[in-house]
C-alpha positions as CSV (number, residue, x, y, z in Angstrom):
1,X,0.0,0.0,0.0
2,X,3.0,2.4,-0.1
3,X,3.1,2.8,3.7
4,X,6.0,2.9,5.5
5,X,6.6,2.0,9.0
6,X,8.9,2.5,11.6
7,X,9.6,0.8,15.1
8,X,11.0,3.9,17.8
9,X,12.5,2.8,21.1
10,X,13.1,6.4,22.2
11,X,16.7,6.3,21.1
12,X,16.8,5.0,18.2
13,X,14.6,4.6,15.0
14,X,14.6,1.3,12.6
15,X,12.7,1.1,9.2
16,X,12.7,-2.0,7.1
17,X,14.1,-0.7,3.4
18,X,13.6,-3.2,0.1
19,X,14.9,0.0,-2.4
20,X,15.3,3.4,-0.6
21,X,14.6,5.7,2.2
22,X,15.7,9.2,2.3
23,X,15.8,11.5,5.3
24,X,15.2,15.3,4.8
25,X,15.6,16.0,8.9
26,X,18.5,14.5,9.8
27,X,21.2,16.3,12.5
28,X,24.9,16.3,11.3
29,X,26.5,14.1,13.5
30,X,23.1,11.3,13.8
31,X,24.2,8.2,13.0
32,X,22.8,5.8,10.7
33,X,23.6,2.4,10.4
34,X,22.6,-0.2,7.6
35,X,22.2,-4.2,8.8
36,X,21.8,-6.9,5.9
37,X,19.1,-9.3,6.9
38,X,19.3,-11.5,4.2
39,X,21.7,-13.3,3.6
40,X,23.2,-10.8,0.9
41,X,22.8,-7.2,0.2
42,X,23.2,-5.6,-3.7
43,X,24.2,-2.6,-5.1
44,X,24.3,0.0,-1.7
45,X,24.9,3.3,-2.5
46,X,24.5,5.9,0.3
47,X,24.2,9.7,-0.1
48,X,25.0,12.6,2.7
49,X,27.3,10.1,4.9
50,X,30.5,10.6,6.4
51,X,31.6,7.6,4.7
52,X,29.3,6.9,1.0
53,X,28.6,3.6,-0.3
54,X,28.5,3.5,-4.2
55,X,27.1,0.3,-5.2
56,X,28.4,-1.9,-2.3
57,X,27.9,-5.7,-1.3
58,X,27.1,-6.6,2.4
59,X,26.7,-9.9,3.8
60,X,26.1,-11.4,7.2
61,X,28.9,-11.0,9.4
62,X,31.2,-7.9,9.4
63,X,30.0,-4.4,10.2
64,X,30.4,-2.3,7.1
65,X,27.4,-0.4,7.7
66,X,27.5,0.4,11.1
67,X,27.6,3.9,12.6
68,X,28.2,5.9,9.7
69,X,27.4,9.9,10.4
70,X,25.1,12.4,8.7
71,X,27.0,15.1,6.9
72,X,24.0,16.8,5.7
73,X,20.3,17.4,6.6
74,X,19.8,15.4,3.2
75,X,20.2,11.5,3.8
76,X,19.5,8.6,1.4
77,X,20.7,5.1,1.2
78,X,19.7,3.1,-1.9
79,X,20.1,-0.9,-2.7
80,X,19.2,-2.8,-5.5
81,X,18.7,-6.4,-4.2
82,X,18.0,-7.9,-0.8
83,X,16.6,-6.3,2.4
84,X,18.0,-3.9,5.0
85,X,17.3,-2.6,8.4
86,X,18.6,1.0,8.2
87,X,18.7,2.6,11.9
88,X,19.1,6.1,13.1
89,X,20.6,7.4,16.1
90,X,19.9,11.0,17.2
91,X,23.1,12.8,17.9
92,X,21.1,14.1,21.3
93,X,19.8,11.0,22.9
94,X,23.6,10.2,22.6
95,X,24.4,12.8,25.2
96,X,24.7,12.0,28.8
């Protein structure tokens, strides 16, 4: 139906992504991290990230996509096959 949902635990926020999600309200300095959950992951590409994707591979196992940081108010992360989790982390709920 075109909806998209998103599960909040007051920290953190985690949306289920089969092509794309973009953010238009992030914080420079959020984090944003991108978890394969099947078993591989196709053609990443990440835009207004400390450190970009372009067409990336992730698999099971090793963090590539953990904790990356916004650069820019304007966030997307985009993948061709497979399913991601794609979390954010605002900066302020970090602070003690």
């Amino acid at each position: 139906a075109g909806i998209r949902g998103s599960i909040f635990d007051g920290v953190s926020q985690t949306w289920l992504v089969d092509r794309e999600i973009e953010f238009d309200d992030a914080q420079p300095g959020d984090l944003l991290s991108v978890l394969p959950i099947t078993p591989q992951v196709g053609g990443i590409s990440t835009k207004g990230l400390e450190y970009p994707l372009h067409g990336a591979d992730l698999a099971f196992g090793p963090a590539l996509g953990i904790s990356n940081v916004f650069v820019d108010r304007h966030a997307s992360v985009r993948i061709e096959d497979g399913l991601i989790l794609v979390v954010r982390t605002k900066k302020a709920s970090l602070q003690p």
